[in-house]
N, C-alpha and C positions, 0 to 999 in steps of 0.2 A: 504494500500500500504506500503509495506517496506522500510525503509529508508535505505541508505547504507552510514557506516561513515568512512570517511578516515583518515588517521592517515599521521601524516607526522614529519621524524624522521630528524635530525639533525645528524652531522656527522662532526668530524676534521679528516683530512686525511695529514698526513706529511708527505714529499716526500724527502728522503735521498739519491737517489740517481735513478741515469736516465742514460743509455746507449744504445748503437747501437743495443745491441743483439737482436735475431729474436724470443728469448720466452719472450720478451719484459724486459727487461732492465731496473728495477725500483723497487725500494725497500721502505719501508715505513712502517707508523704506521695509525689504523682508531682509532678514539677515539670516545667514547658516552660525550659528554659535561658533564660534574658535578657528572661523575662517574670514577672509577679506573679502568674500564674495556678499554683495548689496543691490537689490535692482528695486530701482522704483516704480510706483504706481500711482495712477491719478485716477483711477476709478475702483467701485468696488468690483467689476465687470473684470480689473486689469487684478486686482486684489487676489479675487479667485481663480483666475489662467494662471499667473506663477504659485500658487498654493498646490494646483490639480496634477501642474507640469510638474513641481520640485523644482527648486531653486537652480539644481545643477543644468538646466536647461531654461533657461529664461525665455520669459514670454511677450516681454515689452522692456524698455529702455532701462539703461543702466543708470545706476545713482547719480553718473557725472552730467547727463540730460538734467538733471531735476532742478538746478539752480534756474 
């Protein structure tokens, strides 16, 4: 019988900022704990594509876009 093994990843997600807008209003960083890897987000649309993806594969722009 096969074993099936789960992996379960860790994640900081900083939240800079939060508004009324309707393509969700929220801007921020995800970070992998104990690496340099950061990619930002400006929706919660973009929130949930690098959360689904895993960080190791980013989904939208890197933290140096975000200024």
């Amino acid at each position: 019988m096969a074993q099936s093994t789960s992996v379960t990843e860790s994640y900081i997600v900083r939240i800079y900022r939060r508004g009324e807008d309707a393509d969700g209003g929220i801007a921020g960083l995800v970070e992998l704990p104990g690496q340099d890897t950061r990619i930002a987000f400006r929706s919660y649309r973009e929130l949930q594509e690098i959360l689904e993806a895993g960080i190791r594969t980013p989904a939208c722009a890197s933290a140096d876009d975000m200024a």
